[in-house]
PQR file of N, CA, C, O and H, with PARSE charges and radii, in Angstrom:
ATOM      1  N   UNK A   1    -105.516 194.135  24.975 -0.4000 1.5000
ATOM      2  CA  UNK A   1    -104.809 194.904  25.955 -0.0000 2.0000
ATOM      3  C   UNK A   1    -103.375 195.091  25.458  0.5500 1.7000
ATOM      4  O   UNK A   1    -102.546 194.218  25.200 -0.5500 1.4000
ATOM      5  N   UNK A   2    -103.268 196.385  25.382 -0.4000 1.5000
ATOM      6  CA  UNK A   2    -101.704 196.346  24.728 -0.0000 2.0000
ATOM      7  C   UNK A   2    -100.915 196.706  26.017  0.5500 1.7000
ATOM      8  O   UNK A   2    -101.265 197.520  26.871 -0.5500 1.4000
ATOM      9  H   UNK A   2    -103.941 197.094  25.591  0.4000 1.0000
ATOM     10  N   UNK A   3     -99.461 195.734  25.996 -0.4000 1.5000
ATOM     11  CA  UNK A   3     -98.508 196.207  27.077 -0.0000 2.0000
ATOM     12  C   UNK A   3     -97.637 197.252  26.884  0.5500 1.7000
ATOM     13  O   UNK A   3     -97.324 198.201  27.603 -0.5500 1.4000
ATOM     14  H   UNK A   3     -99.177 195.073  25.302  0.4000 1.0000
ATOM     15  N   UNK A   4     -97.113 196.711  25.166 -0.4000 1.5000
ATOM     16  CA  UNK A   4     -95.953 197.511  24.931 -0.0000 2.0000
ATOM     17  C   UNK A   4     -96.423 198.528  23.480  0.5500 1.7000
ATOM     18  O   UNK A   4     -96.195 198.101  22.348 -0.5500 1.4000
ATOM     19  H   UNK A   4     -97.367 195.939  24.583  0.4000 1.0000
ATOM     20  N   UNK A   5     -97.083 199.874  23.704 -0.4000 1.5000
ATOM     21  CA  UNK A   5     -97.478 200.285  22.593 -0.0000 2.0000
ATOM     22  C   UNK A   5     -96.634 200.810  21.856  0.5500 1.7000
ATOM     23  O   UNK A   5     -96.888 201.952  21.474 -0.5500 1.4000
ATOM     24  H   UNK A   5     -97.268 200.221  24.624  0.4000 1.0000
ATOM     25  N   UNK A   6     -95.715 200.348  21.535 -0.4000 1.5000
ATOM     26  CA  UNK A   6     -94.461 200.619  20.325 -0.0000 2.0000
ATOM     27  C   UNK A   6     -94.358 199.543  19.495  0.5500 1.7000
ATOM     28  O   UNK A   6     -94.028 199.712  18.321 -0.5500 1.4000
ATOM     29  H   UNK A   6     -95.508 199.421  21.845  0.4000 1.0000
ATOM     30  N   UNK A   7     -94.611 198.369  19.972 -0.4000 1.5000
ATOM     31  CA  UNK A   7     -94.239 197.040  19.641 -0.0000 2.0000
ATOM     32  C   UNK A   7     -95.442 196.183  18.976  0.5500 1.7000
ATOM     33  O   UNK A   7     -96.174 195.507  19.699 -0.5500 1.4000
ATOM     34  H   UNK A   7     -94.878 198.232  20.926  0.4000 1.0000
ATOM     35  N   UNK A   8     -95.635 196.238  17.468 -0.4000 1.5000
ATOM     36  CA  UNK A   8     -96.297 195.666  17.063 -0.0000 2.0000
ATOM     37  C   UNK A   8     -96.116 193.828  16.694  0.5500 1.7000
ATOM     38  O   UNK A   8     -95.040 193.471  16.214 -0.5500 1.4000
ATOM     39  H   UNK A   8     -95.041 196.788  16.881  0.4000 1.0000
ATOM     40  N   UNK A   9     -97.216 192.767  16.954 -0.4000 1.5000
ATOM     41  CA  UNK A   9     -96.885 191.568  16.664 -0.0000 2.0000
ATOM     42  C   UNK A   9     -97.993 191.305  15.584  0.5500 1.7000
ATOM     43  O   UNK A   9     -99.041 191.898  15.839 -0.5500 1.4000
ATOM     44  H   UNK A   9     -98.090 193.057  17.344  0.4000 1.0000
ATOM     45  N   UNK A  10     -98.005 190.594  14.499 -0.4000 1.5000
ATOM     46  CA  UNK A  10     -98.985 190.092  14.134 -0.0000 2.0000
ATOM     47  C   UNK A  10    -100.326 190.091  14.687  0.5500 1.7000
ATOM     48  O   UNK A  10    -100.313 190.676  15.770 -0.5500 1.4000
ATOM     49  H   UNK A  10     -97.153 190.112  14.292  0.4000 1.0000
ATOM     50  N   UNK A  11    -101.343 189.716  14.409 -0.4000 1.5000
ATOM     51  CA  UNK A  11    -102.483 189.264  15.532 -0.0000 2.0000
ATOM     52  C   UNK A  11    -102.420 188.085  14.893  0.5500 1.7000
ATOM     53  O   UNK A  11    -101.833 187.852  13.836 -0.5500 1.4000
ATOM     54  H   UNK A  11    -101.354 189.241  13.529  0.4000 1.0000
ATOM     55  N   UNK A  12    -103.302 187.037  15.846 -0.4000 1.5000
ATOM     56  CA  UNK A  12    -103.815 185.952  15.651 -0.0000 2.0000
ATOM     57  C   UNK A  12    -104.731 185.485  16.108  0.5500 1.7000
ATOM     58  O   UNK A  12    -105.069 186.029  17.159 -0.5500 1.4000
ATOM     59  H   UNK A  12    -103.779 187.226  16.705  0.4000 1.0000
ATOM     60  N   UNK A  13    -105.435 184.541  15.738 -0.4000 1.5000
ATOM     61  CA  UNK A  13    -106.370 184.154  15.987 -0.0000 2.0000
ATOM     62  C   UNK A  13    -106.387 183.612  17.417  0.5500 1.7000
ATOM     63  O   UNK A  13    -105.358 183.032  17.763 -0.5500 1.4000
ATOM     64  H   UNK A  13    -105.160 184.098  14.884  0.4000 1.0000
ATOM     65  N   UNK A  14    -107.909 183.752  18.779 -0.4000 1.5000
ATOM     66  CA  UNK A  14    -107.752 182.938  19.845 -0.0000 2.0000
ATOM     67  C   UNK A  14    -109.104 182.184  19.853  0.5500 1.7000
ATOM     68  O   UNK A  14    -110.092 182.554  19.218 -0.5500 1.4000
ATOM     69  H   UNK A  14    -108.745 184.223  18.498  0.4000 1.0000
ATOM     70  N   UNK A  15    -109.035 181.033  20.680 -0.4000 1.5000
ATOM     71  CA  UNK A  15    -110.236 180.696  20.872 -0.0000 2.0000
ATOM     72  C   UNK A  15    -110.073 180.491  22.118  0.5500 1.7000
ATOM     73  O   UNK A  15    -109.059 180.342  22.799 -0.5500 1.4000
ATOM     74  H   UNK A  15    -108.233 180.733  21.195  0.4000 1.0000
ATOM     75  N   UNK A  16    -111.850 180.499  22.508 -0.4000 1.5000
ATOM     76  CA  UNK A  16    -111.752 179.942  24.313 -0.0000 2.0000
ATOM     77  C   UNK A  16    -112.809 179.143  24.285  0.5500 1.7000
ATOM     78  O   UNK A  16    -113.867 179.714  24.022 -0.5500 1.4000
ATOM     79  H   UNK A  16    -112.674 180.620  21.954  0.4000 1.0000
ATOM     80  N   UNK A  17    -112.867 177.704  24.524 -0.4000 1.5000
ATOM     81  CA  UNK A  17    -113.364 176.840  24.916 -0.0000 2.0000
ATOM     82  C   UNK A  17    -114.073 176.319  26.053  0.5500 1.7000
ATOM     83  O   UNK A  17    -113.268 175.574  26.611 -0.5500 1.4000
ATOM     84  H   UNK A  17    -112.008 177.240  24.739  0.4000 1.0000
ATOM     85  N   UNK A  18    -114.945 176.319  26.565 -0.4000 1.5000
ATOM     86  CA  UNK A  18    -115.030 175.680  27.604 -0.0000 2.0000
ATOM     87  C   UNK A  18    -116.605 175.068  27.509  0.5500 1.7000
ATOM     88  O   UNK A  18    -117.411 175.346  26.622 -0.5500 1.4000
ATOM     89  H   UNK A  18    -115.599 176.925  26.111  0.4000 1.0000
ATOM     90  N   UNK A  19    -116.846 174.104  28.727 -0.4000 1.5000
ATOM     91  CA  UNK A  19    -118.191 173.750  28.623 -0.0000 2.0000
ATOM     92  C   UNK A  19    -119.355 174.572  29.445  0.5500 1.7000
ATOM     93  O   UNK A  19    -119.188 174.724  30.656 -0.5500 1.4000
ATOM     94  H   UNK A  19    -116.191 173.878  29.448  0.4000 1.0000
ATOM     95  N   UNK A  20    -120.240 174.974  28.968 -0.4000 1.5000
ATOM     96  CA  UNK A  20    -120.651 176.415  29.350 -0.0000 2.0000
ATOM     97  C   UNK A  20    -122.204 175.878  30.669  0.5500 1.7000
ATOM     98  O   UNK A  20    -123.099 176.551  31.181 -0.5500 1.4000
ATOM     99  H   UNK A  20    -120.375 174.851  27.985  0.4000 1.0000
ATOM    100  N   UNK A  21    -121.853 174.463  30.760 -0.4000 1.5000
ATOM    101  CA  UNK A  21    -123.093 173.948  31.403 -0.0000 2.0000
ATOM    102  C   UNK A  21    -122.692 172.919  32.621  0.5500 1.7000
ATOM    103  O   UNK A  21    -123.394 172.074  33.177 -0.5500 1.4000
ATOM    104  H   UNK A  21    -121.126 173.917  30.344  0.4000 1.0000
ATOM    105  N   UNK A  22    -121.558 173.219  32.804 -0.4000 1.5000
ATOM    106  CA  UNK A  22    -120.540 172.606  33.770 -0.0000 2.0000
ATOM    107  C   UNK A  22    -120.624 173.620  34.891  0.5500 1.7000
ATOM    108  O   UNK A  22    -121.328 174.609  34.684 -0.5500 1.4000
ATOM    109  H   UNK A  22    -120.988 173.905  32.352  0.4000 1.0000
ATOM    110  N   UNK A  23    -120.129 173.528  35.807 -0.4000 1.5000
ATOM    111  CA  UNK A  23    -120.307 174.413  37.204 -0.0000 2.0000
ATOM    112  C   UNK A  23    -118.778 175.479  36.758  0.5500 1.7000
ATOM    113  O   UNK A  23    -117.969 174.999  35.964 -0.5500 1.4000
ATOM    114  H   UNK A  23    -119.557 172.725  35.975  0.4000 1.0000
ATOM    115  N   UNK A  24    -118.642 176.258  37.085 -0.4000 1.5000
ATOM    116  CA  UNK A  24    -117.566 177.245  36.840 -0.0000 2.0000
ATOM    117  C   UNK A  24    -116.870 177.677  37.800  0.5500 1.7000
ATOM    118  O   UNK A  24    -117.397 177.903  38.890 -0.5500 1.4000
ATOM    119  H   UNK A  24    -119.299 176.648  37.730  0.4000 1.0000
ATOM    120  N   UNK A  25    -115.415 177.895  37.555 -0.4000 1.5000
ATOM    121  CA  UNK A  25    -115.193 178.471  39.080 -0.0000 2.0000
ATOM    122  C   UNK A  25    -115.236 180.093  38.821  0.5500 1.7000
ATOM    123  O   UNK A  25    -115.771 180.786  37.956 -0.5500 1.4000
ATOM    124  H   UNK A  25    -114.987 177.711  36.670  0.4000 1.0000
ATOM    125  N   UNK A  26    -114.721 180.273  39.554 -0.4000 1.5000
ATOM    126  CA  UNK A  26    -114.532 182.010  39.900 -0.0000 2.0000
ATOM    127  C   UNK A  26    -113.589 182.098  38.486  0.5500 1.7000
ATOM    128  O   UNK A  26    -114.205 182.431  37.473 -0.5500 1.4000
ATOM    129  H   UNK A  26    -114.287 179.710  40.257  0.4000 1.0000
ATOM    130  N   UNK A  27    -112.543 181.897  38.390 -0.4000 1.5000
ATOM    131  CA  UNK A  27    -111.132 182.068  38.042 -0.0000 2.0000
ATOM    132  C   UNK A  27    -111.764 182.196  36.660  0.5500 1.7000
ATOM    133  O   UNK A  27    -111.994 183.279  36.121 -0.5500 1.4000
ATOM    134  H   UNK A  27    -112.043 181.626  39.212  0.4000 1.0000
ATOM    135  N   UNK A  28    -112.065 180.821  36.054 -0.4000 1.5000
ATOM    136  CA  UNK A  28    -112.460 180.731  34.816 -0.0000 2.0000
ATOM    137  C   UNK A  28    -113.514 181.902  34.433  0.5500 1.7000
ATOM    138  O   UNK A  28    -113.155 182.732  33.598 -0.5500 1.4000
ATOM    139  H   UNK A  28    -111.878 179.941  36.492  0.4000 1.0000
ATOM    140  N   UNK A  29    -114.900 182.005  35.059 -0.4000 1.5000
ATOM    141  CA  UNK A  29    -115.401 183.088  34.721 -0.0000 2.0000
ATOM    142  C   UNK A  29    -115.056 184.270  34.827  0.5500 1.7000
ATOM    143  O   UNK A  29    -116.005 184.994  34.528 -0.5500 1.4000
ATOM    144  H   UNK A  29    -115.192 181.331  35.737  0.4000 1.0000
ATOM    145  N   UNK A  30    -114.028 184.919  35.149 -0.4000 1.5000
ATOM    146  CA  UNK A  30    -113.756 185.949  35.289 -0.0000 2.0000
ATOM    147  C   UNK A  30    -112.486 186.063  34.016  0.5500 1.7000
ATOM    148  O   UNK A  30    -111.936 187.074  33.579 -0.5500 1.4000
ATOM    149  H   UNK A  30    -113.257 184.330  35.393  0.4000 1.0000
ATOM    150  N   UNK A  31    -112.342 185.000  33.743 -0.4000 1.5000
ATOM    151  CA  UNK A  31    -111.353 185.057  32.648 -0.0000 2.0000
ATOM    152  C   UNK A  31    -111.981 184.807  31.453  0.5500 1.7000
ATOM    153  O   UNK A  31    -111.049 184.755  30.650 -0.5500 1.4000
ATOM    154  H   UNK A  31    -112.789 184.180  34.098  0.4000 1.0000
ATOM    155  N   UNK A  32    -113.123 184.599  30.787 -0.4000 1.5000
ATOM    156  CA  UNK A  32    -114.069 184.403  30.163 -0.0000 2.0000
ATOM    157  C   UNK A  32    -114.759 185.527  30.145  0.5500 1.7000
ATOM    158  O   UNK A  32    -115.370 185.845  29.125 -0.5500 1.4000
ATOM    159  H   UNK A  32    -113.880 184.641  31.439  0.4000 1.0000
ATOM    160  N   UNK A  33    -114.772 186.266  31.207 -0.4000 1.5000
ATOM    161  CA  UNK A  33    -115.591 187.847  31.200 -0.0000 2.0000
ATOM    162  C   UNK A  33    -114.717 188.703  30.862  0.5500 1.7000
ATOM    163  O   UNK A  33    -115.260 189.538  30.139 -0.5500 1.4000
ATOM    164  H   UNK A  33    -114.276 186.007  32.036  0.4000 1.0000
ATOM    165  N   UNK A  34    -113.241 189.002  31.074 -0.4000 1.5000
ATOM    166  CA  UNK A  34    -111.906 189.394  30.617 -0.0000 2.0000
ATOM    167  C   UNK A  34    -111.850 189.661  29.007  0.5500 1.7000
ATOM    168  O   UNK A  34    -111.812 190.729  28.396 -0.5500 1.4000
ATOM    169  H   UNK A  34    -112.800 188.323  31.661  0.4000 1.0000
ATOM    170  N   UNK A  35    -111.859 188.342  28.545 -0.4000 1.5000
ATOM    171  CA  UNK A  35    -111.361 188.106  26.998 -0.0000 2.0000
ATOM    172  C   UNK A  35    -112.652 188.498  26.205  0.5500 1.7000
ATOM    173  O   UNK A  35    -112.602 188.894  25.040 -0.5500 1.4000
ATOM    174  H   UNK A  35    -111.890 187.474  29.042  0.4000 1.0000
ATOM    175  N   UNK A  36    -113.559 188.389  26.762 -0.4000 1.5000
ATOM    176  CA  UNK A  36    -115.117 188.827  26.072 -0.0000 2.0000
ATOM    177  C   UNK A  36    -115.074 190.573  26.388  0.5500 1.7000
ATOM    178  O   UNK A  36    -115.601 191.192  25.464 -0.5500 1.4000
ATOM    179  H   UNK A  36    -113.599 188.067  27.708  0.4000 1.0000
ATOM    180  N   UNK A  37    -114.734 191.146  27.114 -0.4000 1.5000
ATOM    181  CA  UNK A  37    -115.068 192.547  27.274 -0.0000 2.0000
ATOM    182  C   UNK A  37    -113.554 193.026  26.258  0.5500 1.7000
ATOM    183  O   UNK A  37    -113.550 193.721  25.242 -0.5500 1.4000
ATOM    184  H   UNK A  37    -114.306 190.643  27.865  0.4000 1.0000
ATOM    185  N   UNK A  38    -112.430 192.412  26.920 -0.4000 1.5000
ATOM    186  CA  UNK A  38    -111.138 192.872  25.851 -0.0000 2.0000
ATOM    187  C   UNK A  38    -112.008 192.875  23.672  0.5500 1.7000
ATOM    188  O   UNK A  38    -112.273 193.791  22.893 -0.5500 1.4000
ATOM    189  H   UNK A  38    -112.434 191.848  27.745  0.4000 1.0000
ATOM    190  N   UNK A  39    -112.125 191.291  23.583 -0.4000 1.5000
ATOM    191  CA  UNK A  39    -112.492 191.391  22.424 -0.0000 2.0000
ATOM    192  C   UNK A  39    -113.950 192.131  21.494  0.5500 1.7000
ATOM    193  O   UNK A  39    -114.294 192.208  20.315 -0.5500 1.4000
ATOM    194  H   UNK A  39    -111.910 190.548  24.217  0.4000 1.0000
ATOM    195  N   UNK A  40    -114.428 192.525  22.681 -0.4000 1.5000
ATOM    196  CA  UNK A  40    -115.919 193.083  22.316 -0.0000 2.0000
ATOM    197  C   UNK A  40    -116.610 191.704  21.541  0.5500 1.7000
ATOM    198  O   UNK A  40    -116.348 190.632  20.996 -0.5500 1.4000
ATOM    199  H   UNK A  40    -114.149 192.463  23.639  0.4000 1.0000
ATOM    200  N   UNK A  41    -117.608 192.551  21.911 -0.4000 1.5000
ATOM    201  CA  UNK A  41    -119.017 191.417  21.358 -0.0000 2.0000
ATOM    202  C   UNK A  41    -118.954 191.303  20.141  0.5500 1.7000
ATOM    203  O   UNK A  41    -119.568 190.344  19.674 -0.5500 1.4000
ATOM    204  H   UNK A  41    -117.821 193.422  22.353  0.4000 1.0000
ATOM    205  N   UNK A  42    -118.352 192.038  19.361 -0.4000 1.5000
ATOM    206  CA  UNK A  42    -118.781 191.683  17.356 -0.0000 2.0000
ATOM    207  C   UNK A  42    -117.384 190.954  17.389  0.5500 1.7000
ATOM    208  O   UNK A  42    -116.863 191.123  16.286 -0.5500 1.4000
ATOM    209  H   UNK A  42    -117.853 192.817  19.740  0.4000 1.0000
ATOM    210  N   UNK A  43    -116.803 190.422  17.978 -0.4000 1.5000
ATOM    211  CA  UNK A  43    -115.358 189.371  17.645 -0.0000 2.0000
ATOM    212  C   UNK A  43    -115.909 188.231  18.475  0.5500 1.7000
ATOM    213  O   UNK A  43    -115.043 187.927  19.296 -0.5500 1.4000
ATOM    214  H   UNK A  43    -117.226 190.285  18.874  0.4000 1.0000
ATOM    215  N   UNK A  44    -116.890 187.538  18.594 -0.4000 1.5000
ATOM    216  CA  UNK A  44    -117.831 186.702  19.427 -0.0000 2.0000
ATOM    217  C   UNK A  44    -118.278 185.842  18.356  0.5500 1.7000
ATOM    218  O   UNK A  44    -118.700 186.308  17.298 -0.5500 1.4000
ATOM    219  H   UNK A  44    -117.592 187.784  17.927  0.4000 1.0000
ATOM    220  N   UNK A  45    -118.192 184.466  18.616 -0.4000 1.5000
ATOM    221  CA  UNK A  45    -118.884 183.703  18.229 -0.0000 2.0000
ATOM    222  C   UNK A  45    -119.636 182.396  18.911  0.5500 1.7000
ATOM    223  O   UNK A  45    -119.123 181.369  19.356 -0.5500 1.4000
ATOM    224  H   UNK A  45    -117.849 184.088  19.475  0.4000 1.0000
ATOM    225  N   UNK A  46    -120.737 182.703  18.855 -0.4000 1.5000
ATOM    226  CA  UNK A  46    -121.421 181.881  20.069 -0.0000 2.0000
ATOM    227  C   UNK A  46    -121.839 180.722  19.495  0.5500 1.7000
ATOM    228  O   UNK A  46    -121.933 180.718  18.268 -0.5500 1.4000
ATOM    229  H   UNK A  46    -121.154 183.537  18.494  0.4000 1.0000
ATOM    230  N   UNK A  47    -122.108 179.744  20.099 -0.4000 1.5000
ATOM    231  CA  UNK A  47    -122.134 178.169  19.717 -0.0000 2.0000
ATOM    232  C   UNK A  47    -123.589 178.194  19.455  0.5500 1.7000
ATOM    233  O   UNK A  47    -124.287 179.096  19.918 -0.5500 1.4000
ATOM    234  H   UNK A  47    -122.031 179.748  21.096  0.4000 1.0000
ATOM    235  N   UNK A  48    -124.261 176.872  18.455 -0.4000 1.5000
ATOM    236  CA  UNK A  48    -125.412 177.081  17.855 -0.0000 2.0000
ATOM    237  C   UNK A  48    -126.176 176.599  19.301  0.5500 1.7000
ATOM    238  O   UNK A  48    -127.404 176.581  19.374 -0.5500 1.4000
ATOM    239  H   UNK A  48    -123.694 176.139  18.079  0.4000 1.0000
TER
END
């Protein structure tokens, strides 16, 4: 999501962690559905 499209930064690397078999709240999944639709599916790496 770009804020400022004039203003370039590096990229870097993110990760998101969490335990995917734990109860979830709202907040978290929706922020987990956020960063997955921002990064698209081929920047995904899913756990074995």
């Amino acid at each position: 999501m770009r804020i400022l499209p004039d203003f370039d930064t590096p990229s870097r690397p993110m990760h998101l962690l969490f335990h995917a078999d734990r109860r979830q709240t709202t907040k978290l999944r929706s922020f987990v559905d956020l960063v997955t639709r921002e990064l698209g599916p081929e920047n995904l790496l899913n756990s074995p």
